[in-house]
Wavefront OBJ file of the C-alpha trace (Angstrom):
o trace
v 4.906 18.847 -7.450
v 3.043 16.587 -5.185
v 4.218 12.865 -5.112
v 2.251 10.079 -4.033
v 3.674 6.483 -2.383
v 6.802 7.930 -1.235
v 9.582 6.431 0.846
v 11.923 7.871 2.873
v 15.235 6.472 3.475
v 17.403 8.189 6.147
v 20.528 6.785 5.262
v 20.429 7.894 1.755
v 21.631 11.373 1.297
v 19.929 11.986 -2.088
v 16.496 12.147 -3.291
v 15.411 8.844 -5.862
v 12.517 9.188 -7.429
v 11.389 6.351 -9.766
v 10.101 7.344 -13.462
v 6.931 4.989 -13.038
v 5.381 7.280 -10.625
v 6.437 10.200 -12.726
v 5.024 8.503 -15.660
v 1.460 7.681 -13.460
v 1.006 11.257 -12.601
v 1.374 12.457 -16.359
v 4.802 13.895 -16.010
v 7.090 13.335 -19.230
v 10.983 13.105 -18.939
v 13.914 13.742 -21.688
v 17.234 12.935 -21.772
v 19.351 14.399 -24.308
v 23.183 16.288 -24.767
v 23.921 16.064 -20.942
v 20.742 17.404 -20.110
v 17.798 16.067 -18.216
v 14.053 17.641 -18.184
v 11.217 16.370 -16.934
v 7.468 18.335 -18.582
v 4.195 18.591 -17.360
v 1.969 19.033 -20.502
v 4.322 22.260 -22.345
v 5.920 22.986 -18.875
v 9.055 22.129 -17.437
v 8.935 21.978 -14.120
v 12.344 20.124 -13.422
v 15.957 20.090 -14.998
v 19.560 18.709 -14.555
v 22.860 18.814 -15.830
v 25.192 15.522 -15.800
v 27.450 16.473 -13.021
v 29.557 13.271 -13.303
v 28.849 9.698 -13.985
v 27.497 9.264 -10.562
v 24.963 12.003 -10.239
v 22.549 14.600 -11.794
v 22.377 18.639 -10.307
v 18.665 18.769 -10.525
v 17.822 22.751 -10.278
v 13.864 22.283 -9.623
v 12.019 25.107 -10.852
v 8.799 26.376 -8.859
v 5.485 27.173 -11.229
v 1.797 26.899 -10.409
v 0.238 23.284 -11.674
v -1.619 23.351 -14.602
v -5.169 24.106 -14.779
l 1 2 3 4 5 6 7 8 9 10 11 12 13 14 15 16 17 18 19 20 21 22 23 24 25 26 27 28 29 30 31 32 33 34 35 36 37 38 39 40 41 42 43 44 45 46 47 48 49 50 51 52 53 54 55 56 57 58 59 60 61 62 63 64 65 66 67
């Protein structure tokens, strides 16, 4: 996955990524049961599991882009 208009922000120790630019590059997300998964067309190329109320534990999954 190859995001455009990123920012970096060395005092943050996470990774934000705002759904607008997901949404722009023709990603899709769901949230449902605990469970977050963001599609590209039929794949999913990300998902996380509620952790806690603060956070997400986003396991990223590798796969060539579509075609």
């Amino acid at each position: 996955m190859n995001l455009k208009y990123v920012h970096h922000v060395l005092d943050i120790r996470l990774n934000l990524i705002l759904a607008r630019h997901l949404d722009n590059e023709g990603y899709n997300a769901n949230f449902q049961n605990n469970t977050w998964k963001l599609y590209k067309e039929s794949l999913t190329v990300a998902q996380a599991h509620k952790q806690n109320v603060y956070g997400w534990g986003v396991e990223p999954r590798i796969a060539p882009p579509p075609s």
